[in-house]
Every structure is written in C-alpha cells, then in structure tokens.
C-alpha positions as CSV (number, residue, x, y, z in Angstrom):
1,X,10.3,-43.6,-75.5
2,X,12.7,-45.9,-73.4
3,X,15.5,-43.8,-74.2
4,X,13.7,-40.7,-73.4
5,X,12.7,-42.1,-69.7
6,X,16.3,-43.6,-68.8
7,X,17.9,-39.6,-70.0
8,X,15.7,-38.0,-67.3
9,X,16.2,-40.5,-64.4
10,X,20.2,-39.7,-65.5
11,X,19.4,-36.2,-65.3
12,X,17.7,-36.3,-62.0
13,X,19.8,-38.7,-60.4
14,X,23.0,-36.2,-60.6
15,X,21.5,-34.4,-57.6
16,X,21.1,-30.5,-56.7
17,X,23.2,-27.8,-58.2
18,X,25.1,-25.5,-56.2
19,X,22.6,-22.6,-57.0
20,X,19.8,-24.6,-56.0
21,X,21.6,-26.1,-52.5
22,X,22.0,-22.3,-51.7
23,X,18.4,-21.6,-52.2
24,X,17.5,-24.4,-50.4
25,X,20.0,-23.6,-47.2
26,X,18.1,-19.8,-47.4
27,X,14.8,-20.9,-47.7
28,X,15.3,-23.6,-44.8
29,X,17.1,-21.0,-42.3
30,X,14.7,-18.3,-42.9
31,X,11.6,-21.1,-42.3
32,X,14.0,-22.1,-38.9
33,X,14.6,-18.3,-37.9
34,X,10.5,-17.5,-38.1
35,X,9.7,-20.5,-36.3
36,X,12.1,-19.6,-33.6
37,X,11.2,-15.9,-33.4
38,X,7.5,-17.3,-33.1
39,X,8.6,-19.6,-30.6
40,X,10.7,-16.9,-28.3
41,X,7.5,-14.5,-28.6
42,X,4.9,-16.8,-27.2
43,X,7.4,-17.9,-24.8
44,X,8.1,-14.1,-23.2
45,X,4.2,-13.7,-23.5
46,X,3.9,-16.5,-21.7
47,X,6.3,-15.3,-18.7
48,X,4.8,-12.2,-18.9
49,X,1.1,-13.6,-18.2
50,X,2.5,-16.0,-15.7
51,X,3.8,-13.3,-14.1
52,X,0.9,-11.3,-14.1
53,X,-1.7,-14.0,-12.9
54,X,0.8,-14.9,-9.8
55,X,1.1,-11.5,-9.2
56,X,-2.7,-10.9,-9.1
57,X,-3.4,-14.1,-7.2
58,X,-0.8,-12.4,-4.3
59,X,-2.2,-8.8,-4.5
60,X,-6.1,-10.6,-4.1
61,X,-5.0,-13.1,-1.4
62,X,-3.3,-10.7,1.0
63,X,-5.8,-8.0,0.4
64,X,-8.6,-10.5,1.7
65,X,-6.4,-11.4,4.7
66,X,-6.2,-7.9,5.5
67,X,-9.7,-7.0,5.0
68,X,-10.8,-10.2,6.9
69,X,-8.7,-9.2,9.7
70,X,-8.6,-5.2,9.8
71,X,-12.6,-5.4,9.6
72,X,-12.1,-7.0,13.0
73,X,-10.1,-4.3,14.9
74,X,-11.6,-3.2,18.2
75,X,-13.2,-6.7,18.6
76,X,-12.8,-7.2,22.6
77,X,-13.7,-10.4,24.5
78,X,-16.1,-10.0,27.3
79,X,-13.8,-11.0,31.2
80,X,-10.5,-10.1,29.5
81,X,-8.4,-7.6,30.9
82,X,-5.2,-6.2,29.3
83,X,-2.9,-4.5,31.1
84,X,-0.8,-2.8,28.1
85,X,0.3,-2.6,24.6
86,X,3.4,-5.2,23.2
87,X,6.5,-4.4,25.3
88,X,9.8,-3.4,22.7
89,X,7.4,-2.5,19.3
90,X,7.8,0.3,17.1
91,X,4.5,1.5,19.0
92,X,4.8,0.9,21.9
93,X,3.6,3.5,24.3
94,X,2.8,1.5,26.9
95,X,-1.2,2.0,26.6
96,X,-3.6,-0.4,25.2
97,X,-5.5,0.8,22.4
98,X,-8.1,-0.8,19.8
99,X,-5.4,0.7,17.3
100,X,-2.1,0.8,18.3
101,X,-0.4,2.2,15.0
102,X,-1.7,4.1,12.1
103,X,1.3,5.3,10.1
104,X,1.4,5.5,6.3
105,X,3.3,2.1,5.8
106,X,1.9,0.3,8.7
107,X,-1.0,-0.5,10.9
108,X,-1.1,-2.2,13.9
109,X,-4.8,-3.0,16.1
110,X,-5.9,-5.3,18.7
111,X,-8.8,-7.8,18.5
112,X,-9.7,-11.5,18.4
113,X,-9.0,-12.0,14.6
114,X,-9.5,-15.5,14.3
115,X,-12.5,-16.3,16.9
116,X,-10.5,-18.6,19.1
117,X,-11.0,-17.0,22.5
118,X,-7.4,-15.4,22.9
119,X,-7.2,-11.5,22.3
120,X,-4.2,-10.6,19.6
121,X,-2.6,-7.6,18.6
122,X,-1.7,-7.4,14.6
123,X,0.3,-5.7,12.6
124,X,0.8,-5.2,8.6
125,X,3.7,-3.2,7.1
126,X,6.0,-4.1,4.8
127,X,9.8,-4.8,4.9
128,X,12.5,-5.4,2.3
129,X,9.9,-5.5,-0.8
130,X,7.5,-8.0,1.3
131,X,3.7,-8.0,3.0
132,X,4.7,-8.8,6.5
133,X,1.9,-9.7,8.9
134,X,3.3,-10.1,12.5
135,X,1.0,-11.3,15.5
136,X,0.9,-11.0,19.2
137,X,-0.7,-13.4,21.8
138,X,-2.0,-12.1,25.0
139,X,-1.5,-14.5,28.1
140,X,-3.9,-14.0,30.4
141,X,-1.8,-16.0,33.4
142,X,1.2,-14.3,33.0
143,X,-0.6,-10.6,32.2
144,X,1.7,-9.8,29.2
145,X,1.9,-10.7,25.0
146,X,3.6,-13.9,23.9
147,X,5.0,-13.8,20.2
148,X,2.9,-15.8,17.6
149,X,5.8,-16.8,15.6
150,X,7.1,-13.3,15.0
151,X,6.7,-11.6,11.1
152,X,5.3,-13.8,8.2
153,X,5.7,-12.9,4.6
154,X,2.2,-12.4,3.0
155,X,3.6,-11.4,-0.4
156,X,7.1,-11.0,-2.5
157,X,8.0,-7.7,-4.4
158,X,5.7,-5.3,-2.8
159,X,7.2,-1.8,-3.9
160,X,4.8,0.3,-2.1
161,X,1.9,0.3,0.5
162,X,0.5,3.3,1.1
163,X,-1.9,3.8,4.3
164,X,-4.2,6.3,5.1
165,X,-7.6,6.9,7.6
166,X,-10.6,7.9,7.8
167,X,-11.1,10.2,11.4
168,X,-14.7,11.2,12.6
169,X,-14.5,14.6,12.9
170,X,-18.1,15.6,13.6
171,X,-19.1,16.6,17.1
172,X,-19.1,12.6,18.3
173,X,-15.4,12.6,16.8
174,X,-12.1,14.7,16.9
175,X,-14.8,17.9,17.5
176,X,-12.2,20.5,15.5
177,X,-15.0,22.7,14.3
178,X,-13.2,22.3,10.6
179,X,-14.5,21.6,7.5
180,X,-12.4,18.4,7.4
181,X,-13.9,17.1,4.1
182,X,-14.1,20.0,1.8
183,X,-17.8,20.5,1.2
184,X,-18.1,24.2,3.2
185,X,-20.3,22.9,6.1
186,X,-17.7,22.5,8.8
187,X,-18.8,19.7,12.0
188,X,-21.3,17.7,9.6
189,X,-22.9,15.0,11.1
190,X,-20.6,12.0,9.8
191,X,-17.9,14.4,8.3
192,X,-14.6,12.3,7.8
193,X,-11.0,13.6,8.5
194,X,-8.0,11.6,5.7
195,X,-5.1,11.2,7.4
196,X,-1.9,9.5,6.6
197,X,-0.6,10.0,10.2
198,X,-3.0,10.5,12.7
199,X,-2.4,11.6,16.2
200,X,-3.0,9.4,19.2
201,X,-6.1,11.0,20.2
202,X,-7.5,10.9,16.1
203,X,-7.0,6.9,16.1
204,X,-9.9,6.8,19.2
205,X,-12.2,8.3,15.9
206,X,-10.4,6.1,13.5
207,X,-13.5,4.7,10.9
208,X,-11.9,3.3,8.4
209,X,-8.6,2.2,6.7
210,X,-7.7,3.2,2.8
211,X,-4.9,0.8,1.6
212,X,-3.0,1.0,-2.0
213,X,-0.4,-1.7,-2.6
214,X,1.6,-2.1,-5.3
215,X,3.4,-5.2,-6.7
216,X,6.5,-5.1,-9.2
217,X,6.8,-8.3,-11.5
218,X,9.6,-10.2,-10.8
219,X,11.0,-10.3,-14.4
220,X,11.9,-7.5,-17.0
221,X,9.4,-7.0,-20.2
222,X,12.1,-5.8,-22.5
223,X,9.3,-5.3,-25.0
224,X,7.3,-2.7,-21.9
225,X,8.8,0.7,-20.6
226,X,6.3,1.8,-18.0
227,X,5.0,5.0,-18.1
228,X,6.1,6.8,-14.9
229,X,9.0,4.8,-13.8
230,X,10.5,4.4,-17.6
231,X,11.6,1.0,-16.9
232,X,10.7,-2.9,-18.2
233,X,8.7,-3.8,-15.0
234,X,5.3,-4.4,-15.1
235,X,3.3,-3.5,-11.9
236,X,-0.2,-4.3,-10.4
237,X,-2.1,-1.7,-7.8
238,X,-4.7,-2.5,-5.9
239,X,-6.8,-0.2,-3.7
240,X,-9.3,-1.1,-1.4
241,X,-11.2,0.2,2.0
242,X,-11.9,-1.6,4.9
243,X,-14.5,-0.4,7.6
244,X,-13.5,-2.4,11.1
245,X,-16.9,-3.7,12.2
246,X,-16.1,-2.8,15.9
247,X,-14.4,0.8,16.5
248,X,-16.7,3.2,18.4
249,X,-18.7,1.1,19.9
C-alpha cells in the first residue's frame, strides 16, 4: 500500500506533458479571448449609450431654451420706444419688427425674454455644426442695441435645423383668398399658411414656429449603418412647435 502511494506522488510530481501544456495554453487563450470580446462589447455599448443620453440631454435642453424664449416673441414693455432693428445683422432692414428673421435655418424676434425690464432682440441659427443663440440689448439712453456677449453655443454636432411657420391667412391675416391649408374651403376662419420663407409682410401674421433639429453622435458605431445616410453615426431628431404667447395682439 505504501509502495502504491509513493509510485503515484512520483507519477504526479513529473509535471504536465507537452500535449496537455498545449491544451492548457488553448483552453486559457480562448477563456482570455471571450472575456476580452465580452469586455470590448459592453465597452462600445457603453460609448454608444453615453453617447446617446448626452446627446438627448443637449437636444431637450436647447429645445426648452428655445421654447421658453420663442414663446415670448412680440413681448413689448409698456414706455419703451425703439427706434430700429440691430445695425450690421444678416436682417437688418432697418425697421423694427416683433420678428425680425424667419428663414429656414434661423429665427430672429424681439421681446423681453428674461423679464428684467430691458427689451432684446434674439436670434437662433446654427453655425459650423452648433446651436448658436446670439442676443442684443437695447439702450434706451443712447437709442441703439448693445451686444450681449455676441453668439453662444447652445449645442455641439447639430447637422440640421430646419425652420418653418405658421402664417394666418384668413381674412384677419395675409387675406390671399387661397386655400392655404388644403382642405377646399379657401379664407377659413383660422386657416394657417407653412412657410419656410416667409415674406416681410407674412411675418406680421406669423402664429407659430415648427422647429426639427437634428444631432449626429460624436463617435462612429462600427456595429450601425444608418438607413438613409449609410454611415456609422447615430442621430437624434427632435421636432417640436412653439406658439409665441404675444404676436397679434
């Protein structure tokens, strides 16, 4: 029995075979290999939620900055004259107008957004893949509008914003005798115009504002190929409509 005992512990004590190191190398890499494929997976999911969320968190902060403000458009302080629009602008005309821009990438409107007694004129748009929001002061003692720090960014890799209003075009509005929405009775009372560009005299009638923005992620998704773009980016769009509080009255 002794001599049984101390012939296995010789056995064993001679260590692994070649065969068996081999197996043990292949088994221990392919264990290594899983665990890092695993690990590389959940990282890239990960980046791609992270991603996600901070774009989201952008998209819904700006679009409650614009809605908070735009809703206040037309807004006019009671005792305060203006004597014209921003001198230099893109839209500048030289007239002073509850709405001084209504393109398809920007928007531009005069009121007292922030309640503190000094009129403003403000203006969204975006420039080099950003939500820029640029305000004006008017000084009441000199008669003209003092910058109010010039453009700040609102959000990063903004790929589109797309613009577009809503005209009254009944017989208080634009008056065109059209059917302007598409439901055969032409002149309705409360019948909307959609414009992406509307003329100087349409922005008096302007009702509402229809903005789409849409935000690319900042990192590829090798593992995604978008739909209509065919590339690895994932993007957000978020559409909303504001109704300023104070135009036509």
């Amino acid at each position: 029995m002794f001599n049984t005992l101390k012939l296995i512990v010789r056995e064993h004590s001679k260590g692994f075979t070649l065969v068996e190191f081999m197996i043990a190398v292949t088994v221990s890499s392919a264990l290594a290999a899983g665990a890092y494929n695993l690990f590389i997976a959940q990282r890239r999911a990960y980046s791609t939620q992270d991603d996600l969320a901070h774009m989201y968190q952008a998209m819904r902060s700006s679009e409650q900055s614009m809605v908070r403000e735009i809703r206040m458009a037309g807004y006019k302080l009671k005792g305060v004259t203006i004597w014209g629009d921003v001198a230099g602008a893109d839209f500048t005309d030289g007239e002073k107008e509850d709405v001084e821009e209504a393109a398809p990438g920007a928007f531009t409107f005069t009121a007292d957004v922030d309640g503190d007694g000094v009129m403003e004129t403000v203006r969204y748009t975006v420039k080099n893949n950003e939500l820029v929001r640029q305000i004006w002061r008017w000084d009441t003692a000199a008669k003209s509008w003092r910058s109010g720090g010039g453009a700040r960014s609102m959000a990063v890799n903004v790929e589109d914003l797309s613009m577009s209003y809503l005209i009254l075009a009944d017989d208080d509005g634009i008056d065109n005798d059209l059917d302007d929405d598409g439901d055969s009775i032409a002149d309705e009372l409360g019948e909307m115009l959609l414009s992406d560009r509307p003329s100087k005299a349409e922005r008096r009638y302007l009702r509402a504002v229809k903005i789409t923005m849409t935000m690319k992620a900042p990192r590829p998704d090798k593992l995604y190929t978008h739909p209509l773009h065919g590339d690895h980016y994932r993007r957000l769009t978020l559409s909303t409509t504001i109704t300023p509080r104070n135009l036509g009255l």
